[in-house]
Backbone as CSV, one residue per row, in Angstrom:
resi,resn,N_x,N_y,N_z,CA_x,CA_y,CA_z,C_x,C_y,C_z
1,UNK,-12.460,11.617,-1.140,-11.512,10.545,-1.342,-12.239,9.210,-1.285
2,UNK,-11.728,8.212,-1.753,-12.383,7.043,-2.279,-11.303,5.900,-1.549
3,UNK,-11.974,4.810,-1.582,-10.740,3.841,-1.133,-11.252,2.744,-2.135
4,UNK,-10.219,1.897,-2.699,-10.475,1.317,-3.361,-9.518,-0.006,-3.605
5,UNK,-10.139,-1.221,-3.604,-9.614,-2.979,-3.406,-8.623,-3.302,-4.646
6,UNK,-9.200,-2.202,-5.302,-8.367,-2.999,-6.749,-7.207,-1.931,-7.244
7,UNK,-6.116,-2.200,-6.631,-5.256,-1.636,-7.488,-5.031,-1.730,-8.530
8,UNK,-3.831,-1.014,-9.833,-3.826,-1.168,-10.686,-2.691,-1.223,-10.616
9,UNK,-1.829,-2.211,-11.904,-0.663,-1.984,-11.840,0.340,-0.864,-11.467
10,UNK,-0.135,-0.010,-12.324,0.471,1.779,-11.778,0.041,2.143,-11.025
11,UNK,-0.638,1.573,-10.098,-1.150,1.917,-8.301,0.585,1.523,-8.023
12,UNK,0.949,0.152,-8.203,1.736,-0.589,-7.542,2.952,0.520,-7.664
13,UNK,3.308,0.542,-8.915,4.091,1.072,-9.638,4.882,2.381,-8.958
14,UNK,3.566,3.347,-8.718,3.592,4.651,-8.045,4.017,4.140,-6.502
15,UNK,3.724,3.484,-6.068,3.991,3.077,-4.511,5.744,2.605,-4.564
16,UNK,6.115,1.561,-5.545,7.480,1.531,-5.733,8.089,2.578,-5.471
17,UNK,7.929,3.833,-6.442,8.335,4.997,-6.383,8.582,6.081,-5.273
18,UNK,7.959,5.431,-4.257,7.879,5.872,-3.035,9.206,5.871,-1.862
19,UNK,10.019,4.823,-2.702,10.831,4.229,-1.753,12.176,3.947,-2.687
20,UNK,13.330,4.987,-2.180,14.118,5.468,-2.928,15.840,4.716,-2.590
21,UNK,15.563,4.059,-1.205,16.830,3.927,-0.662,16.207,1.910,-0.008
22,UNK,17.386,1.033,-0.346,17.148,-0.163,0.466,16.472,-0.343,1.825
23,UNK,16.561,0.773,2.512,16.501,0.833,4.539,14.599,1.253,4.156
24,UNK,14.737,2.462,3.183,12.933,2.712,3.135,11.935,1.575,2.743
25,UNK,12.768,0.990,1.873,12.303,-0.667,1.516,12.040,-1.399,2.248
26,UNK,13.090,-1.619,2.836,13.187,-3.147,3.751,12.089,-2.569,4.647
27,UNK,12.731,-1.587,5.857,11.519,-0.811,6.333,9.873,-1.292,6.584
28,UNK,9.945,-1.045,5.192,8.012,-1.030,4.719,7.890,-2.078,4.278
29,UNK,8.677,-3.222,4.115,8.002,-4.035,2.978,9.094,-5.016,3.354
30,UNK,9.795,-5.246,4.312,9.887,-6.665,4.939,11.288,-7.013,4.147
31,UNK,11.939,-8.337,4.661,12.693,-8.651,4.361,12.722,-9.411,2.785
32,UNK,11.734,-9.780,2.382,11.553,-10.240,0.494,11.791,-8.610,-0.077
33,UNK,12.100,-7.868,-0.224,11.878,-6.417,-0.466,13.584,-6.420,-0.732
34,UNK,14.223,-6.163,-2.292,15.044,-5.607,-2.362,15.313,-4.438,-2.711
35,UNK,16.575,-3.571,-2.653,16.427,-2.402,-3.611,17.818,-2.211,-4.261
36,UNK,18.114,-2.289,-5.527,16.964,-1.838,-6.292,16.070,-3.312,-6.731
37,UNK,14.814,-3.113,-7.329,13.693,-4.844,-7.225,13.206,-3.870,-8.629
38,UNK,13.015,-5.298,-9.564,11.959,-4.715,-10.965,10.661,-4.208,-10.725
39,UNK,10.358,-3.772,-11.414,8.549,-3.542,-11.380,7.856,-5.091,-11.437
40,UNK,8.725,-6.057,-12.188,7.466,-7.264,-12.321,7.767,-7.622,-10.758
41,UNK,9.176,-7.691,-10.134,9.174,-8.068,-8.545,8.400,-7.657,-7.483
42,UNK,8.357,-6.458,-8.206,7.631,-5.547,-7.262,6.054,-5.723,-6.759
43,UNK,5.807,-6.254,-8.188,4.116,-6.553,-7.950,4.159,-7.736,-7.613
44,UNK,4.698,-8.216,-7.914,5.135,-9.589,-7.243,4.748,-10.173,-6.237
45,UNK,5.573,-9.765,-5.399,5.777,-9.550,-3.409,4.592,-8.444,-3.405
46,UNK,3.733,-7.918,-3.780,2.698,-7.403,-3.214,1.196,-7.825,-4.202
47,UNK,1.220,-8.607,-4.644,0.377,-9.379,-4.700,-0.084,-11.054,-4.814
48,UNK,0.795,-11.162,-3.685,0.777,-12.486,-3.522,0.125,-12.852,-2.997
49,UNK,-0.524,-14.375,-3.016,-1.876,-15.137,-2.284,-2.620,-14.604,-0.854
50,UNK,-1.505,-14.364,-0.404,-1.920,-14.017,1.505,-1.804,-12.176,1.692
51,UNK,-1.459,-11.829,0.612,-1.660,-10.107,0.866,-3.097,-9.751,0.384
52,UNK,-3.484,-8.773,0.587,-4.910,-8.220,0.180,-4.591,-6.278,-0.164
53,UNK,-4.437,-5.784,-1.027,-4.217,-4.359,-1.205,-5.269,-3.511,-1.361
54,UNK,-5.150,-2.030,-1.012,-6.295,-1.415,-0.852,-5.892,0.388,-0.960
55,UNK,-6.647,1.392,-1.770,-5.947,2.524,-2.011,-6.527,2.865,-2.086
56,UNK,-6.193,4.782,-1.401,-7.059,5.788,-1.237,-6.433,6.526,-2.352
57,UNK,-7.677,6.927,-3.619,-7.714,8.262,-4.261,-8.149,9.295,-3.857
58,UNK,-7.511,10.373,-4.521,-8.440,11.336,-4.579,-9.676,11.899,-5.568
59,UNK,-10.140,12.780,-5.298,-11.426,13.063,-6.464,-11.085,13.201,-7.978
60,UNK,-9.484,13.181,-8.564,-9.229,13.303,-9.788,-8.269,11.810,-10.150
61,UNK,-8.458,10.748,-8.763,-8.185,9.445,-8.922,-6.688,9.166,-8.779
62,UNK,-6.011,9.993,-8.195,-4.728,9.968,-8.040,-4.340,9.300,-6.941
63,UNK,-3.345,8.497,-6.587,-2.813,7.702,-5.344,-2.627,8.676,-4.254
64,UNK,-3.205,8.358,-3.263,-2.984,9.202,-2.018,-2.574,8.713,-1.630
65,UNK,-2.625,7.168,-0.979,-2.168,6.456,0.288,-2.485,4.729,-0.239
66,UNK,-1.955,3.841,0.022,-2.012,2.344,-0.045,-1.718,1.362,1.287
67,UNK,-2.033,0.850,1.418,-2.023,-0.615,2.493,-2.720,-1.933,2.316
68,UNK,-2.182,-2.717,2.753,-2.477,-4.010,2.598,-2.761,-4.851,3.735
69,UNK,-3.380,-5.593,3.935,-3.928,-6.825,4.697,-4.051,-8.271,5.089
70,UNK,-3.431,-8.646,5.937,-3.740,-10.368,5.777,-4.628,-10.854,6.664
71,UNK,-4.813,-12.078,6.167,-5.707,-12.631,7.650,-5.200,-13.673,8.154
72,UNK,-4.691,-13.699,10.183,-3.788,-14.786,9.882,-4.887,-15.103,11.509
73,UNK,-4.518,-15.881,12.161,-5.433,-16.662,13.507,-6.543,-16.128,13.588
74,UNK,-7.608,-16.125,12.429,-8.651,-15.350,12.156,-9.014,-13.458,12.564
75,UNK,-8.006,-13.248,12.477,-7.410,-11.685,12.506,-7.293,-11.444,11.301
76,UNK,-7.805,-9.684,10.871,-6.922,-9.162,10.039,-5.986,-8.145,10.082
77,UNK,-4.946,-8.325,9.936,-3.870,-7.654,10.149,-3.353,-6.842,9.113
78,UNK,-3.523,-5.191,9.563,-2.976,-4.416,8.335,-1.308,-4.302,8.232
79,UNK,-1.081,-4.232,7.137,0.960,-4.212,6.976,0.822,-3.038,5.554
80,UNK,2.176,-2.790,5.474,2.993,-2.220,4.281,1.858,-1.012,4.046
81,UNK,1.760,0.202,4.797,1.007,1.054,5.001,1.851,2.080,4.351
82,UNK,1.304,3.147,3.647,2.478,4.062,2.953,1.335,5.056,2.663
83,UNK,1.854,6.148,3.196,1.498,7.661,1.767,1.952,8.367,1.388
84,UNK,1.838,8.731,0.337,2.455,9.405,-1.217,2.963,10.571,-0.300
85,UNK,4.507,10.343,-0.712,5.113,11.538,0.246,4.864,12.622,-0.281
86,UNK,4.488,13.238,-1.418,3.607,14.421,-1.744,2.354,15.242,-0.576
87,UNK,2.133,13.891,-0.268,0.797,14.498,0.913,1.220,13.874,2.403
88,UNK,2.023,13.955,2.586,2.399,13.625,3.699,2.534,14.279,4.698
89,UNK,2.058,13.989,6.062,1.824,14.940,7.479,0.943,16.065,7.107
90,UNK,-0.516,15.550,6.267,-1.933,15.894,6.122,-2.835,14.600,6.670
91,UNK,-2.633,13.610,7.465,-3.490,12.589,8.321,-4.324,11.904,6.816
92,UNK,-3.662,11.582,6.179,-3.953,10.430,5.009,-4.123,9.325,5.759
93,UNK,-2.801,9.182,6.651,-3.115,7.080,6.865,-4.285,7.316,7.721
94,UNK,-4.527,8.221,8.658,-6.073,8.274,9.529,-6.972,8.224,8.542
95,UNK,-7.124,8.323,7.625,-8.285,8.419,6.742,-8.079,6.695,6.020
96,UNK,-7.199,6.650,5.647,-6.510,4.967,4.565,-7.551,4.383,6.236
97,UNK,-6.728,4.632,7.412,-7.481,3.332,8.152,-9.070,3.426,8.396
98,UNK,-9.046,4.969,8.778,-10.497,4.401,8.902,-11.909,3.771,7.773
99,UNK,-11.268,4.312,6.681,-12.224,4.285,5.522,-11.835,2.630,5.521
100,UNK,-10.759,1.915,5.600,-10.484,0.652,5.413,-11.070,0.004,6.631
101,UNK,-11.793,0.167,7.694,-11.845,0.157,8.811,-13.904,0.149,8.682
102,UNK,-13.894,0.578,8.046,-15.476,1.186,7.724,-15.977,0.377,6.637
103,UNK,-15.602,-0.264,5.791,-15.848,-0.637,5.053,-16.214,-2.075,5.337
104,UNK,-17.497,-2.491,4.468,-18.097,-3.412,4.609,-17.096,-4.963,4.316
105,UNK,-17.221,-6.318,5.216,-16.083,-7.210,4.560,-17.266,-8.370,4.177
């Protein structure tokens, strides 16, 4: 598995998809977070100036897991942490953090 800074739109896209009901929304992704929200909203509110995004593939490049980052009183603070409920309760986000965690800044 790979982790990787640059999402792609259909990174984003697929992560939308993740979240089926307003409460799973708001939830994960804060009070700017409506549901139902467009795809252009969507990328929107997650790539805005003060977020930083970051995603684990797998070896055939498929979304495993996503999270994002800010830096606020010279901290960085991870938020809006999610994995692809396909693989879920297989220790993805242990891997999303540490590989994000390991990685050179």
């Amino acid at each position: 598995m790979t982790l990787t800074d640059k999402p792609t739109e259909h990174h984003y896209i697929q992560v939308k998809s993740w979240f089926n009901t307003y409460a799973k929304i708001y939830t994960w992704g804060g009070p700017n977070m409506t549901y139902p929200m467009s795809d252009k909203d969507f990328i929107k509110h997650l790539t805005a100036n003060h977020f930083k995004s970051f995603c684990l593939l797998n070896d055939e490049q498929q979304l495993m897991a996503f999270g994002q980052y800010y830096r606020r009183l010279e901290h960085q603070h991870l938020s809006r942490l999610a994995v692809n409920p396909t693989y879920r309760a297989q220790g993805l986000a242990k891997v999303l953090i540490t590989k994000y965690l390991n990685k050179p800044f």
